[in-house]
Biopython code that builds the backbone (N, CA, C, O; Angstrom):
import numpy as np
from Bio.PDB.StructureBuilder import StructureBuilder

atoms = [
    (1, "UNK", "N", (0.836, -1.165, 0.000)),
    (1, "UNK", "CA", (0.000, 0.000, 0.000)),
    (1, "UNK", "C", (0.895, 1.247, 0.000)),
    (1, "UNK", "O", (1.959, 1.382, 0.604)),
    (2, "UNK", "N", (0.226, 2.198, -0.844)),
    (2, "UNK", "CA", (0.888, 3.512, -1.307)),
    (2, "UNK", "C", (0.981, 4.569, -0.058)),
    (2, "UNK", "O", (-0.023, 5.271, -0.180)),
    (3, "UNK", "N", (1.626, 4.952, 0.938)),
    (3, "UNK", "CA", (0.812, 5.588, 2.441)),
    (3, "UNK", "C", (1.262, 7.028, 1.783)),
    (3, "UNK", "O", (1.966, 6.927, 0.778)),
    (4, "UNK", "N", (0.973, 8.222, 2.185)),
    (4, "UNK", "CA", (1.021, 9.518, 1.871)),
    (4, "UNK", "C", (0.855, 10.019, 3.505)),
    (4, "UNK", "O", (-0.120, 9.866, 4.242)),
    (5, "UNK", "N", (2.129, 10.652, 3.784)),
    (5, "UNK", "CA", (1.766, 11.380, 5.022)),
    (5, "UNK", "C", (2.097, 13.000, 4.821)),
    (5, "UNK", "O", (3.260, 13.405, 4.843)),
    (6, "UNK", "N", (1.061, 13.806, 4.640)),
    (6, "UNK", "CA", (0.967, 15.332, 5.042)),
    (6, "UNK", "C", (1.335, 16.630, 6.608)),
    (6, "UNK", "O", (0.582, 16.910, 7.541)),
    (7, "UNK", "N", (2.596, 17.085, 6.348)),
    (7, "UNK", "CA", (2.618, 17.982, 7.779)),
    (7, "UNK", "C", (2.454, 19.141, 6.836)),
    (7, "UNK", "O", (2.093, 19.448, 5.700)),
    (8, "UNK", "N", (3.030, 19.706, 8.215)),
    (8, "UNK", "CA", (2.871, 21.222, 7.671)),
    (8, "UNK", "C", (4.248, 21.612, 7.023)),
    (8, "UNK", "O", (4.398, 22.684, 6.437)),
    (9, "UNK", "N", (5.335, 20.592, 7.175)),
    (9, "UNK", "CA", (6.685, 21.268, 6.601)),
    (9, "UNK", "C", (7.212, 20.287, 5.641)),
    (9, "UNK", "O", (8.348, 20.444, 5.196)),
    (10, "UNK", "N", (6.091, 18.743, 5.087)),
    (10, "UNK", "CA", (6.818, 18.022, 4.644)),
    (10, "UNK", "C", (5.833, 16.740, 3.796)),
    (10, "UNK", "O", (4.718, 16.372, 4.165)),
    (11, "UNK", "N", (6.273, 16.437, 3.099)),
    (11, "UNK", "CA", (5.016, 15.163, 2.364)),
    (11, "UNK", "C", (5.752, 14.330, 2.052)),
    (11, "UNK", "O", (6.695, 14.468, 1.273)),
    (12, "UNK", "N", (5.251, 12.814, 2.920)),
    (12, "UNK", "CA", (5.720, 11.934, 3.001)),
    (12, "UNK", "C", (5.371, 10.903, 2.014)),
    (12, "UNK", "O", (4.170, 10.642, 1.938)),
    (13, "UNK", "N", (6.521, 9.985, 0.907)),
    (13, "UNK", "CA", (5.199, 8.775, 0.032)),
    (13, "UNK", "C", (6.262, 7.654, 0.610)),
    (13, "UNK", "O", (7.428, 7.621, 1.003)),
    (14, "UNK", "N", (5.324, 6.896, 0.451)),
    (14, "UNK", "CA", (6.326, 5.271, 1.158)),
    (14, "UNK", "C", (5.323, 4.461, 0.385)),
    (14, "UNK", "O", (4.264, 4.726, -0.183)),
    (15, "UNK", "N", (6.031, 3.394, 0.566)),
    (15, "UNK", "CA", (5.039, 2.255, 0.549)),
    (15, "UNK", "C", (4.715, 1.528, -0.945)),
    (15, "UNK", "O", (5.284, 2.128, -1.858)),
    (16, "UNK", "N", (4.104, 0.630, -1.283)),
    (16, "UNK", "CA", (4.555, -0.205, -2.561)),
    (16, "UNK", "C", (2.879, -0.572, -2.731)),
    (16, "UNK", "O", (2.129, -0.737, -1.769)),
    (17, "UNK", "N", (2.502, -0.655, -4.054)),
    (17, "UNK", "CA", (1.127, -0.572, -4.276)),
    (17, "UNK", "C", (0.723, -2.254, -4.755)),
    (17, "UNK", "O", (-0.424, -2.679, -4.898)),
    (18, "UNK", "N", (1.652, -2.827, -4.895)),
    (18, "UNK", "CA", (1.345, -4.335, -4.302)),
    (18, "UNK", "C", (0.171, -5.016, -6.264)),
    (18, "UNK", "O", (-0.460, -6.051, -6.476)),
    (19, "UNK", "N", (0.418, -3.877, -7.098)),
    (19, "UNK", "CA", (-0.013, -4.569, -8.139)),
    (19, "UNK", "C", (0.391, -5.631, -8.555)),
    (19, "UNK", "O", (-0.027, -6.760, -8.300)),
    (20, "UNK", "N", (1.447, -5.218, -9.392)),
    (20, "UNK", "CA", (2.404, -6.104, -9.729)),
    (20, "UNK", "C", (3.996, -6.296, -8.993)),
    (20, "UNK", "O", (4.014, -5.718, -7.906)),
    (21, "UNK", "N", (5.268, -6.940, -9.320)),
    (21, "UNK", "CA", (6.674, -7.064, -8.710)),
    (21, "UNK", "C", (7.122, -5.331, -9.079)),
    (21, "UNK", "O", (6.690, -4.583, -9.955)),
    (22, "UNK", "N", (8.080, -5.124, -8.084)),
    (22, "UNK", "CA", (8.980, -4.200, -8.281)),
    (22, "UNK", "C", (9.440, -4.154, -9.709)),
    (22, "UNK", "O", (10.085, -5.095, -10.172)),
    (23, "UNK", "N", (9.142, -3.123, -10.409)),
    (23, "UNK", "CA", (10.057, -2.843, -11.583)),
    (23, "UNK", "C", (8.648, -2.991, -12.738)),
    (23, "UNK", "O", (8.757, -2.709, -13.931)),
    (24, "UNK", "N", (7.569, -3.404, -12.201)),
    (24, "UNK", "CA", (6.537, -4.003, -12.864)),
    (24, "UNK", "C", (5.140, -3.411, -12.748)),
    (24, "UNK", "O", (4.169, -3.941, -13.289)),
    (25, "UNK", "N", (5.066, -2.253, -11.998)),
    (25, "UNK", "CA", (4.414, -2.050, -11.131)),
    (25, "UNK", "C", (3.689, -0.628, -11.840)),
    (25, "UNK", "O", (4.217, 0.484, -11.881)),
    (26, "UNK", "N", (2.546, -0.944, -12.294)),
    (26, "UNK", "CA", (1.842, 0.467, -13.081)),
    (26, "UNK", "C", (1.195, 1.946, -12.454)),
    (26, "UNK", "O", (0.955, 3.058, -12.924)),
    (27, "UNK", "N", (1.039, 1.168, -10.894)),
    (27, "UNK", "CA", (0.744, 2.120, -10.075)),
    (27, "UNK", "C", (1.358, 3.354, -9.147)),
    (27, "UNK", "O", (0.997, 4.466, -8.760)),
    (28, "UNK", "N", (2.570, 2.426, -9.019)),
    (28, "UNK", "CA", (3.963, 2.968, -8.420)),
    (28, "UNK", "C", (4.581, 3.762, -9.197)),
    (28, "UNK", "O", (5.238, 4.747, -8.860)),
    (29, "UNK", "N", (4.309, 3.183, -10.730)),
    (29, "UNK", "CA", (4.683, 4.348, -11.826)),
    (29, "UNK", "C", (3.776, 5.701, -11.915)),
    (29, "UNK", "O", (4.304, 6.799, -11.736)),
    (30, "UNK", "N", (2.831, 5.612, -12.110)),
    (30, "UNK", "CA", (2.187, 6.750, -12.097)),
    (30, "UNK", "C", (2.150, 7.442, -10.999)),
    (30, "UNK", "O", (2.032, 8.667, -11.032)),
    (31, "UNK", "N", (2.239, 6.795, -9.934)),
    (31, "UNK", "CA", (2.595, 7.740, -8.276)),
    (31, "UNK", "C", (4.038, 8.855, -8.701)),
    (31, "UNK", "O", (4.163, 10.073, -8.572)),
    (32, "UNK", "N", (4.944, 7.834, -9.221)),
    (32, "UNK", "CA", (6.338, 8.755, -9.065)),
    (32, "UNK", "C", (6.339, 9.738, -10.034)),
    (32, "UNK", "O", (6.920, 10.823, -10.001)),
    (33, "UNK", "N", (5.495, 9.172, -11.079)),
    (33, "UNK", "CA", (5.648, 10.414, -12.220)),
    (33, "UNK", "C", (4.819, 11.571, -11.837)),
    (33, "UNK", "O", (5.348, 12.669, -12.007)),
    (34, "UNK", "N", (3.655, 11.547, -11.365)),
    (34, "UNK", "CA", (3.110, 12.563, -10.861)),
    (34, "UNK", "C", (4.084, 13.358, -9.635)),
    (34, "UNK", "O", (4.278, 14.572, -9.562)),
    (35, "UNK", "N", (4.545, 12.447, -8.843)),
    (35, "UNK", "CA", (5.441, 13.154, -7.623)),
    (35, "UNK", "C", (6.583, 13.831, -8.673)),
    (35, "UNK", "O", (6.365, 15.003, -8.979)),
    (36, "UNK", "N", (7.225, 13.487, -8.980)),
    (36, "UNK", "CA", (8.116, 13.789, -9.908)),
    (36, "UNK", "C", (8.265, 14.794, -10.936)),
    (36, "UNK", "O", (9.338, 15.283, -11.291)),
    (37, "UNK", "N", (7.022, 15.093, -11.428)),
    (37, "UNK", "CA", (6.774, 16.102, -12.498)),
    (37, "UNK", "C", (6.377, 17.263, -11.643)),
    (37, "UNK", "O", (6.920, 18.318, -11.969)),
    (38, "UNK", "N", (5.203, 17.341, -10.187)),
    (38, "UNK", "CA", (5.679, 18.104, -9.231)),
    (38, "UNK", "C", (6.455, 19.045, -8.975)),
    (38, "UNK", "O", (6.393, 20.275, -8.945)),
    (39, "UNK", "N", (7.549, 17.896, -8.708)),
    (39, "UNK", "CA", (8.596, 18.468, -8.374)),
    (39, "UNK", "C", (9.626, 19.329, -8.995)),
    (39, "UNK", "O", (10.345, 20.237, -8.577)),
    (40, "UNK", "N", (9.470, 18.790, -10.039)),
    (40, "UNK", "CA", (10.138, 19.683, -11.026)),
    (40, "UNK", "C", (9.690, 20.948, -11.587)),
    (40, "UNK", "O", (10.394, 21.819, -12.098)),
    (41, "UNK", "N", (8.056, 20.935, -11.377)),
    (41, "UNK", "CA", (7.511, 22.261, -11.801)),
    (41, "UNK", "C", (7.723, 23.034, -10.902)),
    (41, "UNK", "O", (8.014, 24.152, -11.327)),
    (42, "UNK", "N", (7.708, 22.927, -9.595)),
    (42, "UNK", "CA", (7.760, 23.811, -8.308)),
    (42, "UNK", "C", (9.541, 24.340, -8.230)),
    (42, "UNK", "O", (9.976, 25.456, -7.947)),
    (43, "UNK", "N", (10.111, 23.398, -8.502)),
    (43, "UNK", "CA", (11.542, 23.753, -8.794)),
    (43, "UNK", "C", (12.100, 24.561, -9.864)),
    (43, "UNK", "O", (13.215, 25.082, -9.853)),
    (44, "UNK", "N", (11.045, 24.637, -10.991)),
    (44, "UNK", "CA", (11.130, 25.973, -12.199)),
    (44, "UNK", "C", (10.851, 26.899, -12.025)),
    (44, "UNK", "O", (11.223, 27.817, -12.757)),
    (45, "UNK", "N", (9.824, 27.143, -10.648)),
    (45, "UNK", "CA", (9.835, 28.394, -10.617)),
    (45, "UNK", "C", (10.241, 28.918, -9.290)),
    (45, "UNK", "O", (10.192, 30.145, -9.203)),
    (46, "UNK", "N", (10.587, 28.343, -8.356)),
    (46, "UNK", "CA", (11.837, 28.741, -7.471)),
    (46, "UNK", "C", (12.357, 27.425, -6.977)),
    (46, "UNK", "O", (11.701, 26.427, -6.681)),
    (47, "UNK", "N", (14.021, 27.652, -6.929)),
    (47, "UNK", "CA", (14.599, 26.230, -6.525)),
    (47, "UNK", "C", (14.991, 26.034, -5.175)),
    (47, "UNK", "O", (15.459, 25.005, -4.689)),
    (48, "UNK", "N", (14.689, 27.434, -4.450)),
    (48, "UNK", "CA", (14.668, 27.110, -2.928)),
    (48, "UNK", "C", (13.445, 27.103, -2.199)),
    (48, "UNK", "O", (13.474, 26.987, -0.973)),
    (49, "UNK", "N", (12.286, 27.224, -2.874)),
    (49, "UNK", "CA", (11.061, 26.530, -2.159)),
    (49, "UNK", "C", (11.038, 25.450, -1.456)),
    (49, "UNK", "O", (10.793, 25.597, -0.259)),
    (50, "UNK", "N", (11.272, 24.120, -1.953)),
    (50, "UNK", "CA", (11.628, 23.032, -1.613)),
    (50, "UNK", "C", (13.009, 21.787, -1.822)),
    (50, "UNK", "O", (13.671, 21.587, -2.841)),
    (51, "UNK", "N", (13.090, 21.274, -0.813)),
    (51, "UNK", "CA", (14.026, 20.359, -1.007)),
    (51, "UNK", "C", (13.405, 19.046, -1.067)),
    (51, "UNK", "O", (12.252, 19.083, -0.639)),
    (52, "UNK", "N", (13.918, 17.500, -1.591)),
    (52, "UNK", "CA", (13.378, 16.569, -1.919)),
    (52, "UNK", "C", (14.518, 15.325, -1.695)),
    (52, "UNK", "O", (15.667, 15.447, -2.119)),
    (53, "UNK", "N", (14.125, 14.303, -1.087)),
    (53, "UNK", "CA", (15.110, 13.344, -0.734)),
    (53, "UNK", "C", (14.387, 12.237, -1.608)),
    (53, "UNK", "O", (13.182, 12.264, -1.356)),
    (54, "UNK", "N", (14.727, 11.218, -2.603)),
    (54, "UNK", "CA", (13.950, 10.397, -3.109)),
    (54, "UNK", "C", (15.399, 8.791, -3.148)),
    (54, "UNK", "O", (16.306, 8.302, -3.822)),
    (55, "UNK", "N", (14.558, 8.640, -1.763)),
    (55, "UNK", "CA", (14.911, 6.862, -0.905)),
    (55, "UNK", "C", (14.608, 5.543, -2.174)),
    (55, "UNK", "O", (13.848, 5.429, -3.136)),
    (56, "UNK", "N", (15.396, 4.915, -1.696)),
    (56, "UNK", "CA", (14.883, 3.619, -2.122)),
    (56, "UNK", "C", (13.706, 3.435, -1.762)),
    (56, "UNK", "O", (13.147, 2.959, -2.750)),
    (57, "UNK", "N", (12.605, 3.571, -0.509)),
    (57, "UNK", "CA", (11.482, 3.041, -0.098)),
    (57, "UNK", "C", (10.569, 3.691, 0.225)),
    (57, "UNK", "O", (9.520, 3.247, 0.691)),
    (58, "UNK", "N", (10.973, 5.447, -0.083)),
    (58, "UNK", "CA", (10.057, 7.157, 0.133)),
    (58, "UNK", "C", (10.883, 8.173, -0.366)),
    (58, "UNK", "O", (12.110, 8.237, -0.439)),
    (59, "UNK", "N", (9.924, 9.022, -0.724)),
    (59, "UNK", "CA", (10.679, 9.624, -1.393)),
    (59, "UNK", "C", (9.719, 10.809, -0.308)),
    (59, "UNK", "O", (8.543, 10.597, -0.012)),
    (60, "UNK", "N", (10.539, 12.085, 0.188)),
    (60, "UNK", "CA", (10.253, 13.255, 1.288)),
    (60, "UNK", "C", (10.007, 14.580, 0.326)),
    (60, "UNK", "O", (10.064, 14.326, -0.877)),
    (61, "UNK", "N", (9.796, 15.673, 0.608)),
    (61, "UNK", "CA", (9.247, 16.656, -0.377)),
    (61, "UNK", "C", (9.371, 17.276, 1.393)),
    (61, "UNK", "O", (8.770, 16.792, 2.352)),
    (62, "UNK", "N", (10.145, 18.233, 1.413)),
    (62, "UNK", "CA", (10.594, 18.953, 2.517)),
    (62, "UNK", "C", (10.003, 20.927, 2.091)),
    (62, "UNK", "O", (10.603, 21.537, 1.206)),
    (63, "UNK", "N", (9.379, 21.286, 2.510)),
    (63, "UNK", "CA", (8.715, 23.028, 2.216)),
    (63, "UNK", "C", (9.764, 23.987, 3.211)),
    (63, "UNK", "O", (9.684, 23.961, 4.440)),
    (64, "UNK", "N", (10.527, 24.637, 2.631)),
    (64, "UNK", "CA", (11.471, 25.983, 2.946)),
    (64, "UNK", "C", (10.994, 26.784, 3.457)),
    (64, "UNK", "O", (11.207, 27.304, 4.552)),
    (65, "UNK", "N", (9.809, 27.082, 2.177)),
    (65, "UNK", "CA", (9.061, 28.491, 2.631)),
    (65, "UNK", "C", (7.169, 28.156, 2.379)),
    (65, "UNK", "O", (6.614, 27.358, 1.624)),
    (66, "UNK", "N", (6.678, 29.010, 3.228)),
    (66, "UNK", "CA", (5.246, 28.982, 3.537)),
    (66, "UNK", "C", (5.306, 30.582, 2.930)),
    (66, "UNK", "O", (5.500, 31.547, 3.669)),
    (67, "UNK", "N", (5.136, 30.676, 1.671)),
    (67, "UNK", "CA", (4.093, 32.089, 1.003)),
    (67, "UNK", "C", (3.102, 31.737, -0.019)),
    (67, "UNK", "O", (2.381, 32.609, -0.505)),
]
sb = StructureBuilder()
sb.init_structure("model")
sb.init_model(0)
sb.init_chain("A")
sb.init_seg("    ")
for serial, (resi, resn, name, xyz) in enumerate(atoms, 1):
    if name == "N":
        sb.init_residue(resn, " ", resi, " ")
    sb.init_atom(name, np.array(xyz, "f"), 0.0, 1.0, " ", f" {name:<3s}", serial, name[0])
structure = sb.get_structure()
C-alpha cells in the first residue's frame, strides 16, 4: 500500500502498491511520475522553495518556505 503522510513542513510517500513485482508495477509508476513532475515544476519556478530526498522506499518533499 501507497501511504502519503501530510505535515505542515513536509510530504511523506512510502510504501509499494502491491499490483504487480517491483520494476513491474503500473501504479507505483504513475505515483512517481506525478510526484516527480511536481517536483520539477515547483523547482522551475523557485529552486529554494523546496528540497526533496527520493529513498529507495520514500521519497520526502521537505517546504522551505510557507508564502
Amino acid at each position: 500500500m501507497i501511504k502519503v503522510n501530510i505535515g505542515k513542513d513536509h510530504i511523506q510517500i512510502k510504501g509499494h502498491a502491491m499490483f504487480d513485482d517491483y520494476g513491474k508495477n503500473i501504479v507505483c509508476a504513475g505515483v512517481s511520475s506525478v510526484v516527480t513532475t511536481t517536483i520539477n515544476a515547483i523547482l522551475s519556478f523557485d529552486k529554494d522553495y523546496i528540497n526533496y530526498i527520493n529513498d529507495v522506499d520514500k521519497f520526502v518533499i521537505v517546504v522551505n518556505e510557507h508564502n
